[in-house]
N, C-alpha and C positions, 0 to 999 in steps of 0.2 A: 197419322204420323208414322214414318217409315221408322222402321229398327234403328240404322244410324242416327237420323234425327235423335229418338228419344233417351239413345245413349249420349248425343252431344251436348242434350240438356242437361242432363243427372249429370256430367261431366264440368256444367258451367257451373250448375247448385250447388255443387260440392265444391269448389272452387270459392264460391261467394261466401259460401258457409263457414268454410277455414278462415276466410280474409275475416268474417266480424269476431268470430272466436279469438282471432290471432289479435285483432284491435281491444276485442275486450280484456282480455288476459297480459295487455302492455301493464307492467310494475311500473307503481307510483311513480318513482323516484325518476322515469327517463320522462316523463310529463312535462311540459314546461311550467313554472311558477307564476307567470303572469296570471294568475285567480282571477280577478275581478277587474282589472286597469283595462283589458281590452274585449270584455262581453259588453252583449247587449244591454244588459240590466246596470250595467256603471257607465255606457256611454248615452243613454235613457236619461239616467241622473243627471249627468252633467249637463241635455240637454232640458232638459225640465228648468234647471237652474239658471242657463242663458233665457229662455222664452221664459222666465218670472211665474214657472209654473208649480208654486209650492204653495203648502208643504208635501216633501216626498211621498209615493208612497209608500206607507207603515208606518208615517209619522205618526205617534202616538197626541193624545190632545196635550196643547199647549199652554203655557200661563197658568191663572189661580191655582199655583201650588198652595198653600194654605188650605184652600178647598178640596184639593185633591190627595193632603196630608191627612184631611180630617177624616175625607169618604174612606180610605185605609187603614184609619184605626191606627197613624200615624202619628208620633209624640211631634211638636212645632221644631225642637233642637234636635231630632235625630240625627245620630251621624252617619255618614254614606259612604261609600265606597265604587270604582266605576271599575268595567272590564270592556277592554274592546278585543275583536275578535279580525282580525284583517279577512281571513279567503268569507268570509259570511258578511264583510262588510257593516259590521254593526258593534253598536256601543250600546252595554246597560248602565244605568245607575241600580245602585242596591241599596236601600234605608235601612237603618237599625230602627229593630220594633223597638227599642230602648235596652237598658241595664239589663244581662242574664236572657235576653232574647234573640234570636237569631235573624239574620237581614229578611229582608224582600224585596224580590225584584219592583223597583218602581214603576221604571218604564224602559223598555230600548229604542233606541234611534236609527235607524240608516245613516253611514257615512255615503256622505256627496261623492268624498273622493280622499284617497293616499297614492301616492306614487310610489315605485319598488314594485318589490314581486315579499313571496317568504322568504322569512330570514331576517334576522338582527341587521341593525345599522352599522356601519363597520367605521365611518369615515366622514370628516365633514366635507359634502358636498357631492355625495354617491347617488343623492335623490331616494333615498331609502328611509321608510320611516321604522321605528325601533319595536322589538319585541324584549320583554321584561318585566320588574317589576318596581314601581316607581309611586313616590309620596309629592304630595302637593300641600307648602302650608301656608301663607297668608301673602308673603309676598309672591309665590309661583301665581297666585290668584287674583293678583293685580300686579300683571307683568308689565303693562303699558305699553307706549311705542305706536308710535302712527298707522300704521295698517289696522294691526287686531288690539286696540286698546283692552276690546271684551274678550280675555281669552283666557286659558290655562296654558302655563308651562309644568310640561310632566316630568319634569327635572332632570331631563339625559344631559348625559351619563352620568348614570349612577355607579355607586361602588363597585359594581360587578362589570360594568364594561370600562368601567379607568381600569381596572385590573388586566381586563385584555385586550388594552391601548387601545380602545375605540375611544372614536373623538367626533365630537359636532356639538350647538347649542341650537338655543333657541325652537325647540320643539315643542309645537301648542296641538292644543284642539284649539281650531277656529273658524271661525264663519266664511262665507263662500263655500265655491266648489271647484277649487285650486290650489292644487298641495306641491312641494320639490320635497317631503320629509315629515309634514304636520299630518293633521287628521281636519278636514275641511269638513263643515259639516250642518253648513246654510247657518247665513245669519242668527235665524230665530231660534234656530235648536241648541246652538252653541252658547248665544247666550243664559237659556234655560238651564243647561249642564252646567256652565259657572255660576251662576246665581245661587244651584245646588252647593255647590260648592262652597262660594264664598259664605252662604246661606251657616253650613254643618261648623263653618272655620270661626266663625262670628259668634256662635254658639258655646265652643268650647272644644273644638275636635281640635286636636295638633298637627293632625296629620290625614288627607286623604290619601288612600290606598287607590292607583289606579293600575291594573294589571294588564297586559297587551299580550296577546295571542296570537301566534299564525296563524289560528282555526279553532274550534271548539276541541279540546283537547282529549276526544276519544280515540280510542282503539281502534275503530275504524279510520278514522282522520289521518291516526298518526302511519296506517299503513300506508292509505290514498296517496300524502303526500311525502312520503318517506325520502329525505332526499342524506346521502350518508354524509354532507358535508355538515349538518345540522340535526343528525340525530340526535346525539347524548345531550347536546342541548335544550332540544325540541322535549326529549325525557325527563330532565331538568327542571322543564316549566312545567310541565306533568305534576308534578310531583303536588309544586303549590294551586295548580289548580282541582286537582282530585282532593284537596283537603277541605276547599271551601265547598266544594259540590258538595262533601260529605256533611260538615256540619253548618254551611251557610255561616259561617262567622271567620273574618279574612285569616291567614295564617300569619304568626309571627316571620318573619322574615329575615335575614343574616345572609352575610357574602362572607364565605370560608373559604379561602386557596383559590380556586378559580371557579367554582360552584355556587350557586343558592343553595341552602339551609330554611327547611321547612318547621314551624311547630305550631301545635293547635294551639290557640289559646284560650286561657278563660272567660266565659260569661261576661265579665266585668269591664275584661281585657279587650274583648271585641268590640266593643263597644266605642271604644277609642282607641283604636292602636297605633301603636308608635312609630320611630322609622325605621328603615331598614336600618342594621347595626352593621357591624364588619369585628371580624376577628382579629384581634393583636396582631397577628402574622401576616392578615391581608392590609391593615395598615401601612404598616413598615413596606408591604411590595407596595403599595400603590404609592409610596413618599417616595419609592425608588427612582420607579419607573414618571414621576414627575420631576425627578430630580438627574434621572437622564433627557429625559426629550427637552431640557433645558437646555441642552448640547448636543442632539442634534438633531438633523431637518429630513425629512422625506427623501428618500432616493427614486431617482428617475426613473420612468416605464422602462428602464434597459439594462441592459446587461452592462455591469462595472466595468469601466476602462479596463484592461491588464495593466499588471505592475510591472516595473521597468526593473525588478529586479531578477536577474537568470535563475531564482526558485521560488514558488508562489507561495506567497504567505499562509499560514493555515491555521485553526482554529483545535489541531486533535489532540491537544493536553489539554482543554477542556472538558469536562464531565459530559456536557451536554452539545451535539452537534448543533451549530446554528443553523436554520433554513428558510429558505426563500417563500415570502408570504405576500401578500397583495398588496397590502401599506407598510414593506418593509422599510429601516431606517439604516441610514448610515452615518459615521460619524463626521462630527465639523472639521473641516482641516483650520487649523488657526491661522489667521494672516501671517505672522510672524512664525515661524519654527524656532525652537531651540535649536540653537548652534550645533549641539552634539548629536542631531536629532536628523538620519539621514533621509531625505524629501521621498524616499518610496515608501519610508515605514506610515507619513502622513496622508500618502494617498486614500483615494477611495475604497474599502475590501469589499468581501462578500458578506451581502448586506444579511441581517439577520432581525429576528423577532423580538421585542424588549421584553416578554410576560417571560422567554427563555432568562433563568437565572443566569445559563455562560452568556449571552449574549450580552445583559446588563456588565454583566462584571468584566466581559472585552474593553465594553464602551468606557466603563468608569477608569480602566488600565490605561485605555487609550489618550483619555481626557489626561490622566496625570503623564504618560507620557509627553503629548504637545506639550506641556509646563516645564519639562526636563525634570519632573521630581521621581521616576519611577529610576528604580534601582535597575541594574544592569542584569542582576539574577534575577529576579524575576519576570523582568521584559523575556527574558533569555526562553524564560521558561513555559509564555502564556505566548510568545510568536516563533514556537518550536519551527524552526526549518527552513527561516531568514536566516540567509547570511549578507551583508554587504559587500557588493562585489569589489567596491575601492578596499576596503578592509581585506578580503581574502588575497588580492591581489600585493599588497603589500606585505602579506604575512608569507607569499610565497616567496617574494625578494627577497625578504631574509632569513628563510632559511635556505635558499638557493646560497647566500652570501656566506652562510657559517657552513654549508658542506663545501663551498670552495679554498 
């Protein structure tokens, strides 16, 4: 091999050598999220499940629970608890050994299939299925309804996503292996998991705890997929799953402000635990913010018409700027206007977030305005930099008339 040749090779080696360094060292977060929706191993699944080729595999053995309560040294009424885990595609159940003992893993499942990528559910009809933390009690457990009579509903949304106006229903583990938002998860296995279920509920449990993860929620995980629109969230759920790793007994749970609130509980506690609570103060916003979207409706994929008035309406004597979010809302214009009430103040504005305190309290100003009950100072004061042009126009007439 001549000189130039063997520098043109050590030239292309090192060249190749940068490119996989350069491909290994790409940060999580520019990764794309599709995890599991378009690998081999979840398009594998779904085919298994067309050609009637089940159970999965990793399915764990199925049926004689009682027998396989017994082989584990397992009380008949234990109560359980489940975790699914979206990028690992998989769902555990966990049994209480009984009173003052800590769970055990029972068995894990393979999901057939979710649709979405990571990341909480935002919206009904996003095809996203939800990450959180969610209770099941006897009627979630006999949801009914023609397709998946045998299913769970995991109760979305819960306290913590009405708080930041996420919205959707009807969110099951259920059978097949075809989801827009559920957890699909073959016939036989889903039934097994509600039977658990309805099994711990019949027994005496109030409440199953079912916890959804983006991923198994380490420190490696949380770099891999670090994505910044979902981190202090993603932190979040950290928090309550690093509790139960620690003592295998679920955490008490509470929605404060727009967070979960983690606590361990006792021996006794675990054993049964209750539901999610909410804080005096996350009440009250979440009566708000239902008691806004009673008024108004989603705004269009577009940019608000302009207002036809010659200075644009603005939001900046509010404490908190409004801003533009994905399911932002705007408010109803009422059919009829108040007579005193000039047709540009009722237009469309610039739409804003309802979990924003100024933006609820816009909307709520706004609402008493269309009624004509909102005082003249105050409108004055929360739509700083309106004026009406009929109005200004007439106010120059006269005093154009008293200097002549």
């Amino acid at each position: 091999m001549t000189s130039i040749a063997l520098r043109n090779l050590r030239g292309v080696s090192a060249v190749l050598l940068a490119s996989a360094m350069l491909v290994w060292s790409v940060p999580a977060s520019s990764l794309p999220l599709e995890v599991k929706e378009l690998t081999s191993e979840f398009a594998a699944r779904k085919k298994a499940a067309r050609e009637g080729k089940l159970p999965l595999p990793g399915t764990p053995e199925l049926g004689n629970i009682e027998e396989r309560f017994a082989k584990r040294g397992l009380p008949s009424d234990a109560a359980i608890m489940i975790r699914i885990f979206k990028a690992e595609a998989e769902l555990e159940v966990w049994v209480s050994r009984g009173p003052g003992a800590a769970y055990a893993r029972f068995a894990t499942y393979p999901i057939c299939y979710f649709s979405g990528t990571l990341g909480p559910k935002l919206k009904e009809g996003d095809r996203q299925s939800p990450e959180g933390f969610y209770t099941v009690n006897v009627p979630q457990a006999h949801p009914g309804g023609p397709r998946w009579p045998k299913s769970i509903n995991i109760g979305y949304p819960n306290p913590f996503d009405q708080v930041h106006d996420r919205t959707g229903s009807d969110i099951l583990i259920h059978g097949g292996c075809a989801s827009i938002g559920c957890f699909a998860m073959t016939n036989a296995v889903a039934n097994e998991v509600r039977a658990l279920a309805v099994r711990a509920l019949e027994a005496g449990q109030s409440y199953v705890h079912i916890h959804v993860y983006p991923f198994r929620m380490t420190n490696a995980n949380l770099y891999r997929y670090d994505n910044p629109k979902w981190h202090d969230f993603w932190r979040n759920l950290k928090e309550g799953y690093d509790i139960f790793e620690r003592s295998h007994q679920p955490p008490r749970v509470s929605v404060c402000g727009t967070r979960y609130r983690f606590e361990e509980t006792s021996s006794l506690e675990g054993a049964n635990p209750g539901p999610i609570t909410v804080c005096p103060e996350t009440i009250a916003q979440v009566k708000d913010i239902d008691d806004i979207n009673s008024r108004v409706v989603e705004a269009p994929e577009k940019t608000p018409a302009p207002l036809t008035t010659s200075e644009p309406l603005t939001t900046a004597s509010l404490p908190d700027q409004t801003i533009k979010v994905d399911h932002s809302l705007r408010q109803v214009v009422p059919a009829a206007d108040a007579p005193s009430v000039h047709a540009a103040r009722m237009a469309p504005i610039a739409t804003c977030s309802l979990p924003l305190p100024s933006c609820r309290r816009f909307a709520a100003l706004r609402e008493k305005l269309a009624e004509g009950k909102a005082h003249s100072a105050s409108v004055g004061n929360a739509l700083r930099g309106y004026r009406d042009p009929a109005e200004s126009k007439k106010q120059r007439r006269r005093q154009a008339s008293l200097g002549n």
